[in-house]
ChimeraX commands (.cxc) that place a marker at each C-alpha (Angstrom):
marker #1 position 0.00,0.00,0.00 radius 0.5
marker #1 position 0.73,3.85,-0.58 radius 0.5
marker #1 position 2.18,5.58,2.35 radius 0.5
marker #1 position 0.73,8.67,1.11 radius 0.5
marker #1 position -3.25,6.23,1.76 radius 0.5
marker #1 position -2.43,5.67,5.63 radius 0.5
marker #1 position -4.02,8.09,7.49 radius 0.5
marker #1 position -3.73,8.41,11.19 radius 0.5
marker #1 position -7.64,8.35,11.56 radius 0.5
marker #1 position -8.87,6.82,8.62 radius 0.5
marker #1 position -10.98,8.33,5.37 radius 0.5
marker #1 position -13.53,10.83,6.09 radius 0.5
marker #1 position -11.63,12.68,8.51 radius 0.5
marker #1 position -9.88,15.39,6.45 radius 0.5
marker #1 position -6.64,15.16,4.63 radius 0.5
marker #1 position -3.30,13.01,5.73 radius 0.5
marker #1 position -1.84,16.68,5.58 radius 0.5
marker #1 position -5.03,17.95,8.39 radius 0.5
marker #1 position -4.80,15.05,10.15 radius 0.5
marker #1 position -1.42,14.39,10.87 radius 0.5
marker #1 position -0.89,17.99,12.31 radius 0.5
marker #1 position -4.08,17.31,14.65 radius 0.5
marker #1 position -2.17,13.90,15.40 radius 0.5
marker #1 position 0.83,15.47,16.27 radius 0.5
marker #1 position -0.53,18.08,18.34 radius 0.5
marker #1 position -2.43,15.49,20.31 radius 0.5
marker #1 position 0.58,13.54,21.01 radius 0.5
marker #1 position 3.41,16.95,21.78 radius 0.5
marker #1 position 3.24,16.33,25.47 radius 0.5
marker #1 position 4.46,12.95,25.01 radius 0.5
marker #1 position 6.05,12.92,22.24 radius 0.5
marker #1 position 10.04,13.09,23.43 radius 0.5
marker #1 position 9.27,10.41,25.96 radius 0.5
marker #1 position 7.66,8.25,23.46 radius 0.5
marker #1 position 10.53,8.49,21.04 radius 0.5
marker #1 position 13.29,7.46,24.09 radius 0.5
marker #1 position 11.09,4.46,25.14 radius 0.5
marker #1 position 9.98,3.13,21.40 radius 0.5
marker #1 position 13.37,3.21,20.11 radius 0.5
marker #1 position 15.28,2.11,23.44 radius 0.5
marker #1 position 17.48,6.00,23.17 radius 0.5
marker #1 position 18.92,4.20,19.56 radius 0.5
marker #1 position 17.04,7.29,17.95 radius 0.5
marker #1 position 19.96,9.20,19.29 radius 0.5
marker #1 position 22.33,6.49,17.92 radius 0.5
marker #1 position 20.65,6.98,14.30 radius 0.5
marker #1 position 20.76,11.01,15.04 radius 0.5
marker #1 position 24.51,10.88,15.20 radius 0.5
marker #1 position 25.47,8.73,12.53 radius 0.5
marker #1 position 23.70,11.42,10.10 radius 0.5
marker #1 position 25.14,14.03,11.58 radius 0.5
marker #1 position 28.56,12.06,11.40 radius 0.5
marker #1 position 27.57,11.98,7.58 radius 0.5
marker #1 position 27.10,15.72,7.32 radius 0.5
marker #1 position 29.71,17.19,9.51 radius 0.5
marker #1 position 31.91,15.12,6.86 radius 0.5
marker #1 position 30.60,16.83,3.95 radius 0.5
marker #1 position 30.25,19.82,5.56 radius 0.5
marker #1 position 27.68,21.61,3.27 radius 0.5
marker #1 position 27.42,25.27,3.51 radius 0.5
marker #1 position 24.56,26.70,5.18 radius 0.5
marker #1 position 21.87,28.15,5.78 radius 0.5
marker #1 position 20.33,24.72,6.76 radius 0.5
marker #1 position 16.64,23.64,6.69 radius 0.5
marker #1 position 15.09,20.85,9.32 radius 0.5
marker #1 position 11.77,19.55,7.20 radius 0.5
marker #1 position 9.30,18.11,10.00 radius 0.5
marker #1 position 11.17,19.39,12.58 radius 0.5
marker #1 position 8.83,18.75,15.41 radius 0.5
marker #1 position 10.21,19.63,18.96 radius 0.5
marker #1 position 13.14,20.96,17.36 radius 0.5
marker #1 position 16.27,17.83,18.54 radius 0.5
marker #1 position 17.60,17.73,14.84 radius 0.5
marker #1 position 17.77,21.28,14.60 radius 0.5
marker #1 position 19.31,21.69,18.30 radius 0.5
marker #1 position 21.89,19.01,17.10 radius 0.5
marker #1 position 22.94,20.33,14.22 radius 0.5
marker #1 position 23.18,23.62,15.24 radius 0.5
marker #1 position 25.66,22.26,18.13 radius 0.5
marker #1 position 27.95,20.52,15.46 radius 0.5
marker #1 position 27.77,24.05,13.10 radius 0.5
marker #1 position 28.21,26.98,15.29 radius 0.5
marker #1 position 28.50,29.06,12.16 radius 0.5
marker #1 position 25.79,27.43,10.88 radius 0.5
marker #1 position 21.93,29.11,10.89 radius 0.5
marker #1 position 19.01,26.52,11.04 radius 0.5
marker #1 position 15.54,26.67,9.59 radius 0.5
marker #1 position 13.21,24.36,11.08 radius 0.5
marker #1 position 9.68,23.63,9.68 radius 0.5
marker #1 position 6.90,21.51,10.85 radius 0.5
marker #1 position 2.78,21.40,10.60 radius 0.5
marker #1 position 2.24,21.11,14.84 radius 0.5
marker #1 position 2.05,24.15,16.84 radius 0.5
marker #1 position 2.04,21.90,19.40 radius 0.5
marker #1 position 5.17,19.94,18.29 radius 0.5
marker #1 position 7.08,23.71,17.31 radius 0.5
marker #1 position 5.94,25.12,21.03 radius 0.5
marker #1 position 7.73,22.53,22.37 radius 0.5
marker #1 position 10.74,23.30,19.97 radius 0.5
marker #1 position 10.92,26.85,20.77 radius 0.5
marker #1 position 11.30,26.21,24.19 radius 0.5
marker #1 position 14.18,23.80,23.83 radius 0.5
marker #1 position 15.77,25.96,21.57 radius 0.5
marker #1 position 15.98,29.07,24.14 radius 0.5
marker #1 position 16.66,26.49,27.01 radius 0.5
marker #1 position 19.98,25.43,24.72 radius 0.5
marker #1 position 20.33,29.13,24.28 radius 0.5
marker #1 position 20.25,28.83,20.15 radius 0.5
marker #1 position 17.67,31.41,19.61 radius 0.5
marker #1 position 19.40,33.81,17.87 radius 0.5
marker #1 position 20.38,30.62,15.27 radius 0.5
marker #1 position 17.97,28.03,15.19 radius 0.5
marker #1 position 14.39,29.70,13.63 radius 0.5
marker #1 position 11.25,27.17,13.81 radius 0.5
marker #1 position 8.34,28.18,11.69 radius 0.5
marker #1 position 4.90,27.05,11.09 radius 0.5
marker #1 position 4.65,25.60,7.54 radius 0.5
marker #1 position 3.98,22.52,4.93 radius 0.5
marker #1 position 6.25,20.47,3.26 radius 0.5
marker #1 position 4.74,20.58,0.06 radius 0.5
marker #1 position 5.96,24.68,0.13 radius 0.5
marker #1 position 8.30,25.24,2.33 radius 0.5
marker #1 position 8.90,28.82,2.86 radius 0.5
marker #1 position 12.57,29.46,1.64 radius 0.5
marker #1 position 13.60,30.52,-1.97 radius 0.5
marker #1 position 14.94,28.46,-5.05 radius 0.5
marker #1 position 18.48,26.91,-4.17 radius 0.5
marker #1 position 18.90,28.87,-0.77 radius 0.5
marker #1 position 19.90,25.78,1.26 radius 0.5
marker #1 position 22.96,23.92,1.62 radius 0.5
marker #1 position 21.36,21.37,3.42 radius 0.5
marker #1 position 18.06,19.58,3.82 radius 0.5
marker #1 position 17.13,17.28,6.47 radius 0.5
marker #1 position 14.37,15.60,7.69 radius 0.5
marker #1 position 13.89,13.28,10.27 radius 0.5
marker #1 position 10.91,10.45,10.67 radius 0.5
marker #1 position 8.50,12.66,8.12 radius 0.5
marker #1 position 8.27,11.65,4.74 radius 0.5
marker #1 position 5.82,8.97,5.69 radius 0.5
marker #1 position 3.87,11.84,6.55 radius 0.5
marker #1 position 3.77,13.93,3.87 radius 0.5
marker #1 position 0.70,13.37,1.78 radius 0.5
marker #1 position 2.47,13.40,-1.75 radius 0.5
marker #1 position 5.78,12.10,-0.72 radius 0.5
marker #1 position 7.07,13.33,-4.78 radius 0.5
marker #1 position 5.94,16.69,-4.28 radius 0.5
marker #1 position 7.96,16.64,-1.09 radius 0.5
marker #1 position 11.19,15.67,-2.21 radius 0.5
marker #1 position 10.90,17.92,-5.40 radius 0.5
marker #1 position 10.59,20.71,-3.35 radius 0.5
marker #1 position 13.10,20.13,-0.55 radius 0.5
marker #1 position 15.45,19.37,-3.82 radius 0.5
marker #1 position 13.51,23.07,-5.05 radius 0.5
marker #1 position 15.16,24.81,-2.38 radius 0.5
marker #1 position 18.64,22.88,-1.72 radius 0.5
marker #1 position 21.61,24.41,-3.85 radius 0.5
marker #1 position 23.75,23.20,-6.68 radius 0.5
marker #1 position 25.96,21.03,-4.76 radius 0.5
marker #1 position 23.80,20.80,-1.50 radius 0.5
marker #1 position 23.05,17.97,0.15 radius 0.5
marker #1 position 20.01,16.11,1.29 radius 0.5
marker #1 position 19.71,13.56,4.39 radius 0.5
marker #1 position 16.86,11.83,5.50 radius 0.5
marker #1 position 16.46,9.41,8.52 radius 0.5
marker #1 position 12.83,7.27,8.09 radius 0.5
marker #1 position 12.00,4.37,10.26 radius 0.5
marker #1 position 12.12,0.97,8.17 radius 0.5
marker #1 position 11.05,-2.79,7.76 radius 0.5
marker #1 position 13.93,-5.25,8.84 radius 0.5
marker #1 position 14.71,-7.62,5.84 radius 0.5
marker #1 position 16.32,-10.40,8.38 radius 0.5
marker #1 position 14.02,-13.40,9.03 radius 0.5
marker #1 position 15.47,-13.54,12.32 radius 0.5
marker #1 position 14.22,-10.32,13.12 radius 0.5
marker #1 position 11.38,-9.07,11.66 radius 0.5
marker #1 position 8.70,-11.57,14.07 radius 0.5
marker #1 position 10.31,-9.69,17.11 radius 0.5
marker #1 position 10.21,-6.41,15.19 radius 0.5
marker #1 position 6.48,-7.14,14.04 radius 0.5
marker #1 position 5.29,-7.89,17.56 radius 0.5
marker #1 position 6.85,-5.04,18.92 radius 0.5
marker #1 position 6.07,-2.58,16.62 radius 0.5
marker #1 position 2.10,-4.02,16.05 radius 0.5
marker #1 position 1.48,-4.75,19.60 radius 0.5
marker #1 position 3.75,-3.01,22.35 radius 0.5
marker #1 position 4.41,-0.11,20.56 radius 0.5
marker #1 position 0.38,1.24,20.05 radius 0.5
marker #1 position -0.35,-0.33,23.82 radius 0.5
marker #1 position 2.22,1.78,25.14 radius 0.5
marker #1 position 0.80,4.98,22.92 radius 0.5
marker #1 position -2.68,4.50,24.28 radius 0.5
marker #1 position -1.08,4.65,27.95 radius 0.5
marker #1 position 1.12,7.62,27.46 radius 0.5
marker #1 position -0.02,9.60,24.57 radius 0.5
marker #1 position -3.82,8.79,25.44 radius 0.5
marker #1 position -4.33,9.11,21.50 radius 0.5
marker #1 position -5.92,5.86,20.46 radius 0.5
marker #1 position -4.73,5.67,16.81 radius 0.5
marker #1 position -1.19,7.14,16.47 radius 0.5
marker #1 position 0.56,5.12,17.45 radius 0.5
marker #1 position -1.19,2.01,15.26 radius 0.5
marker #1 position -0.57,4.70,12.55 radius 0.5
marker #1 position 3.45,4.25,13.27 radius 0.5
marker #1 position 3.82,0.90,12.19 radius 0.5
marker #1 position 1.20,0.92,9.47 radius 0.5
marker #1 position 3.09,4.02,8.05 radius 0.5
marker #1 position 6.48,2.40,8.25 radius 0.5
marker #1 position 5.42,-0.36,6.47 radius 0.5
marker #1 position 4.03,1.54,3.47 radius 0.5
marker #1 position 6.95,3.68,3.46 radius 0.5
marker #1 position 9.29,3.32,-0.01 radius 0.5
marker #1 position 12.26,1.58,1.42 radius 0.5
marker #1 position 15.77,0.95,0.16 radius 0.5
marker #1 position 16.53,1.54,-3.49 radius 0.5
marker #1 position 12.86,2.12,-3.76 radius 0.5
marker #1 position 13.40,5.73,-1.83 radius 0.5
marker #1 position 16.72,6.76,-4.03 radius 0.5
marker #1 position 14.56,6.08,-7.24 radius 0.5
marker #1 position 12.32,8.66,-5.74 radius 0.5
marker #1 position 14.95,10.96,-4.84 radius 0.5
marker #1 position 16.53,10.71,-7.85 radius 0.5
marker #1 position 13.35,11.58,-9.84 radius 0.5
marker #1 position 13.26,14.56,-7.63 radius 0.5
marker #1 position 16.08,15.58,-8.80 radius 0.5
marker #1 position 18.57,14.75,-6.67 radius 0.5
marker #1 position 22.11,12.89,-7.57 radius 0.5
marker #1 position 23.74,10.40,-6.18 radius 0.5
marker #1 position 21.44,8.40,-3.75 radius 0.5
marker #1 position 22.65,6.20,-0.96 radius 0.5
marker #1 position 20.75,4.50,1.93 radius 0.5
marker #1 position 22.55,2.93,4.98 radius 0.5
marker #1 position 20.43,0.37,7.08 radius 0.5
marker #1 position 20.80,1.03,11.11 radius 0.5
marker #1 position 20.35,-1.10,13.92 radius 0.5
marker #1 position 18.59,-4.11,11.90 radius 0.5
marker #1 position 17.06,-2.27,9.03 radius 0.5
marker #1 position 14.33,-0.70,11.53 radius 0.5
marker #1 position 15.68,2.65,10.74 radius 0.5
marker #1 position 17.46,4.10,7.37 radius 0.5
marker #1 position 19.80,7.02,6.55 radius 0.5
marker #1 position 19.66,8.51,2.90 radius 0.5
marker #1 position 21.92,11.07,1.49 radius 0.5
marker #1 position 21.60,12.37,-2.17 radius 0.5
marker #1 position 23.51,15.35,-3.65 radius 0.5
marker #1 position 21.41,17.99,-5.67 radius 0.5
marker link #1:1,2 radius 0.2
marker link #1:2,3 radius 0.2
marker link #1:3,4 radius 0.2
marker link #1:4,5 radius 0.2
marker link #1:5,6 radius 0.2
marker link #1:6,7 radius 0.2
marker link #1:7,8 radius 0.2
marker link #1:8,9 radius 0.2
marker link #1:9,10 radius 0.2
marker link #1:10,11 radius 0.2
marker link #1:11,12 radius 0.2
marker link #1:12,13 radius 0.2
marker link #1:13,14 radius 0.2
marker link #1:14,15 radius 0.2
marker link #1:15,16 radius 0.2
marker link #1:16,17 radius 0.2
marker link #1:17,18 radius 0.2
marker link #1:18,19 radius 0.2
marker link #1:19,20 radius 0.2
marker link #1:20,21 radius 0.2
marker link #1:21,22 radius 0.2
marker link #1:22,23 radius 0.2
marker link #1:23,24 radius 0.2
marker link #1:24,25 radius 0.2
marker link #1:25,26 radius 0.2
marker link #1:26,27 radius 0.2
marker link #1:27,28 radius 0.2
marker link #1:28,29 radius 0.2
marker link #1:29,30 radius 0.2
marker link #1:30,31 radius 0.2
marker link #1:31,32 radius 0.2
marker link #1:32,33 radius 0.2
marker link #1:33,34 radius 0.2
marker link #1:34,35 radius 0.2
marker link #1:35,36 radius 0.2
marker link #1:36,37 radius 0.2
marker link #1:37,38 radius 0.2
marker link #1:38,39 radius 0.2
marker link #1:39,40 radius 0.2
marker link #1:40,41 radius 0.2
marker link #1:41,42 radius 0.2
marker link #1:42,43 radius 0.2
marker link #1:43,44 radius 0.2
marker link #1:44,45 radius 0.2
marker link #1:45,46 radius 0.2
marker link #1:46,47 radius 0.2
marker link #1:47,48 radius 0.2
marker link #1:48,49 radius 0.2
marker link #1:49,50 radius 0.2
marker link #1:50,51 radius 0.2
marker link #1:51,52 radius 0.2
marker link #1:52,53 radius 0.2
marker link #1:53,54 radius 0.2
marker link #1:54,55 radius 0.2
marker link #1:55,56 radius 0.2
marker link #1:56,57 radius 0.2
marker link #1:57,58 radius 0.2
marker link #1:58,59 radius 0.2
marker link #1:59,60 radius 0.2
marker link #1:60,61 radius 0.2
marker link #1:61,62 radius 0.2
marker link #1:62,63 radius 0.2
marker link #1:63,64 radius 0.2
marker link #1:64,65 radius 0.2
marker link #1:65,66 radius 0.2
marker link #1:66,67 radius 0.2
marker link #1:67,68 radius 0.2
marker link #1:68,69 radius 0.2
marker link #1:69,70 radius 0.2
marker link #1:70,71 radius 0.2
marker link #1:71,72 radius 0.2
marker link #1:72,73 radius 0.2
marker link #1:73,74 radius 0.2
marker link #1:74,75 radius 0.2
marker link #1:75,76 radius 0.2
marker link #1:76,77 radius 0.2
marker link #1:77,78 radius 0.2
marker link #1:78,79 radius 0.2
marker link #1:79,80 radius 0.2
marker link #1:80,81 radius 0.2
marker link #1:81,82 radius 0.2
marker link #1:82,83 radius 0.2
marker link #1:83,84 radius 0.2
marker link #1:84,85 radius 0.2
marker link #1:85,86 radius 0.2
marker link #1:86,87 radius 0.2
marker link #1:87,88 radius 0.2
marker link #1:88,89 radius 0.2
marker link #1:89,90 radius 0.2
marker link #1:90,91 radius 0.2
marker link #1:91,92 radius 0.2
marker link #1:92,93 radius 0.2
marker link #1:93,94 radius 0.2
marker link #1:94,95 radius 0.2
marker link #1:95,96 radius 0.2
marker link #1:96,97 radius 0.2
marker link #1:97,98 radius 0.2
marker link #1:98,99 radius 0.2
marker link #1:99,100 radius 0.2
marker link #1:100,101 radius 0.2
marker link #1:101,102 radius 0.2
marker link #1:102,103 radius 0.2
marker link #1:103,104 radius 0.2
marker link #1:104,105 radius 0.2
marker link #1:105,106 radius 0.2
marker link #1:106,107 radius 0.2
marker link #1:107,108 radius 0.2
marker link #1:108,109 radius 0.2
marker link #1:109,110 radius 0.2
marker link #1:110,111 radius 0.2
marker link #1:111,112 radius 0.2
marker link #1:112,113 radius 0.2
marker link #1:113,114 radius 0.2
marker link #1:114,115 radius 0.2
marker link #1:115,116 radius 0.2
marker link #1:116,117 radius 0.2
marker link #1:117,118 radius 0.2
marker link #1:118,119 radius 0.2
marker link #1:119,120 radius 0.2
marker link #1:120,121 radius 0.2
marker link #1:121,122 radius 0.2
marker link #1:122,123 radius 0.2
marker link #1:123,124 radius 0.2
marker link #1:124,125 radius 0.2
marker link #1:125,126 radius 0.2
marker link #1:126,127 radius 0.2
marker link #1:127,128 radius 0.2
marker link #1:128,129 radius 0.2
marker link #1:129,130 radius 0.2
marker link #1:130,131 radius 0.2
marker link #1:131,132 radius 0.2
marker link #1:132,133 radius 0.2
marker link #1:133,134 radius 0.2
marker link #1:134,135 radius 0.2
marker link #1:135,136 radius 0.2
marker link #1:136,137 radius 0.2
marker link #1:137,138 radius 0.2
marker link #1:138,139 radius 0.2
marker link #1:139,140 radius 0.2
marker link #1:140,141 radius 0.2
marker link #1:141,142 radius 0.2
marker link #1:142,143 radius 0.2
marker link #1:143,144 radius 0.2
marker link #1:144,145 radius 0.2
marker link #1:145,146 radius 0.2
marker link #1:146,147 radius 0.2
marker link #1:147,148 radius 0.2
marker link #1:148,149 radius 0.2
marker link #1:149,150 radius 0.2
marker link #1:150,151 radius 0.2
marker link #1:151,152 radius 0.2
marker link #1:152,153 radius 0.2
marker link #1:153,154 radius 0.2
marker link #1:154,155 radius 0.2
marker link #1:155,156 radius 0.2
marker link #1:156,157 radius 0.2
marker link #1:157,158 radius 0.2
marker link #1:158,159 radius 0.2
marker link #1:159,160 radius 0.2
marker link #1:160,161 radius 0.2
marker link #1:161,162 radius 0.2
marker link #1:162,163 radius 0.2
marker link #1:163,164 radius 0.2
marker link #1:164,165 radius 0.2
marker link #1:165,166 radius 0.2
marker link #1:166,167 radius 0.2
marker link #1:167,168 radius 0.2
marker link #1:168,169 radius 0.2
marker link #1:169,170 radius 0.2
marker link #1:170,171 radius 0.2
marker link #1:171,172 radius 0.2
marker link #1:172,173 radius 0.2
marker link #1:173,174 radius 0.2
marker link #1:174,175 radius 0.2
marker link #1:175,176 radius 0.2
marker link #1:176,177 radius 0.2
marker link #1:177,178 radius 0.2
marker link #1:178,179 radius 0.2
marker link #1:179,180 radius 0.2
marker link #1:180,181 radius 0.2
marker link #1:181,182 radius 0.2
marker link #1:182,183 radius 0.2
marker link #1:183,184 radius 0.2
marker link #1:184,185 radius 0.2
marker link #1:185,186 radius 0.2
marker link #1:186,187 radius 0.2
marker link #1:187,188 radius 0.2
marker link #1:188,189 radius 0.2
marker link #1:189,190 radius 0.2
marker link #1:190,191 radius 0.2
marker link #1:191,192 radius 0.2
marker link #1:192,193 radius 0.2
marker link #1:193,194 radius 0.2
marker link #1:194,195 radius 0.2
marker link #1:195,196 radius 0.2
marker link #1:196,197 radius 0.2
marker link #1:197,198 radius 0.2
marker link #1:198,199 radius 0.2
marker link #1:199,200 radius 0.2
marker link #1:200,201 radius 0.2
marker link #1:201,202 radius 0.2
marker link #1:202,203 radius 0.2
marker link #1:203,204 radius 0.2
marker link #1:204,205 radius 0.2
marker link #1:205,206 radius 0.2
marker link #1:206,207 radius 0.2
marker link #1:207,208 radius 0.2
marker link #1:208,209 radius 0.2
marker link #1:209,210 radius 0.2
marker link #1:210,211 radius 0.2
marker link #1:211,212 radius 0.2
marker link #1:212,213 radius 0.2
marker link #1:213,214 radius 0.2
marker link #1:214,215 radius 0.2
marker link #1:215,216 radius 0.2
marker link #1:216,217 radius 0.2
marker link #1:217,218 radius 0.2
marker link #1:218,219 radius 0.2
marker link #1:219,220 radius 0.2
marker link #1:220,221 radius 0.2
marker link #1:221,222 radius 0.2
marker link #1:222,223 radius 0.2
marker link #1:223,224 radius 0.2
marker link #1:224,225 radius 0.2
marker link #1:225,226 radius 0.2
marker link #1:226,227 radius 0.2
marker link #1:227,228 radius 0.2
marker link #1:228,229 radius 0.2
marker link #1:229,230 radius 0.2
marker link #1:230,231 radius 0.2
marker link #1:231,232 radius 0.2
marker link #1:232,233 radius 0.2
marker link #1:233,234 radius 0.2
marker link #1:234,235 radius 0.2
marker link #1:235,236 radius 0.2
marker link #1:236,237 radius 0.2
marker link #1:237,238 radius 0.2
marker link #1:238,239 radius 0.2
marker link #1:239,240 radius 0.2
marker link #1:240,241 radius 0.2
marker link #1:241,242 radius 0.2
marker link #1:242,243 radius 0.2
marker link #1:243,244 radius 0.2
marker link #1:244,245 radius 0.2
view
């Protein structure tokens, strides 16, 4: 199925676009807790290997954070550049409240800037970015195309693209476990927590729908991008892609 079909509360409810920023803004409070406990803190593992990646190409800025939600991508990669200024978007107020605050707590105000906007047009100009990143959202986006042509829209000649998306292990060792967990503990313990009934049954039904592997450089490649790599992590339950524009 079509990740761009999985909605987090079914048809009839609005667009993916509507109802993944209601989703998200149910689930802010819990949102940074969630992502610790699901992942077991490898999300921070998988943040650092990309950042490993870009500190080694060392793009020029400004930089833009696509999905940015409570801002840790952003934060991060503002630490690594301190020349560096950051852009971060996302569709949650809720989610970007929650950035702003961690942003001024790490006292990066002046060069981390969240904003209030869609993937599908982001608000930057034609080839203004050195670097794009996003971080657990393209299975959100409700034309996934659209959103990598216009993330490679705004990224300059010779920029650099880097996405990290949650993914289906290939191993037949591990993908019972993985299914169990991700099908059965992982919405149990969103229910508890989050107290929204359907997102997180929407996290594993998105990740499975998700183009994986060579499947997601075709696409970035058709957005225009060169040069597509992905790097499993931890399993194959999460991915890294880089592409050059």
């Amino acid at each position: 199925m079509n990740c761009e079909n999985i909605t987090p509360y079914g048809t009839g409810n609005g667009s993916k676009t509507e109802q993944v920023e209601e989703m998200f803004d149910n689930i802010a409070p819990a949102y940074d807790f969630m992502n610790r406990a699901m992942s077991f803190g490898l999300h921070r593992k998988w943040l650092r290997r990309a950042l490993t990646h870009i500190n080694n190409v060392s793009p020029d800025g400004p930089w833009l954070d696509v999905a940015t939600g409570t801002a840790d991508v952003a934060i991060s990669l503002a630490r690594m550049a301190s020349h560096v200024n950051i852009i971060g978007i996302d569709l949650s107020e809720g989610m970007l409240a929650k950035g702003r605050a961690k942003v001024a707590e790490a006292g990066l105000s002046q060069r981390v800037e969240l904003k209030k906007a869609d993937c599908l047009a982001l608000p930057v100009a034609d080839a203004s970015m050195g670097l794009v990143t996003v971080a657990y959202g393209v299975r959100n986006f409700q034309q996934l195309s659209k959103g990598l042509e216009e993330m490679a829209r705004v990224t300059k000649r010779g920029g650099m693209i880097a996405v990290v998306e949650l993914s289906t292990p290939t191993s037949p060792l591990i993908r019972p476990f993985y299914h169990l967990y991700t099908r059965c503990v992982i919405p149990l313990m969103g229910r508890i927590v989050s107290k929204d009934v359907r997102a997180y049954s929407y996290l594993p039904e998105s990740i499975a729908a998700v183009p994986q592997g060579s499947r997601m450089t075709r696409l970035l490649t058709e957005a225009g991008f060169r040069d597509p790599r992905f790097y499993p992590m931890t399993f194959g339950t999460c991915t890294l892609y880089t592409a050059r524009k």
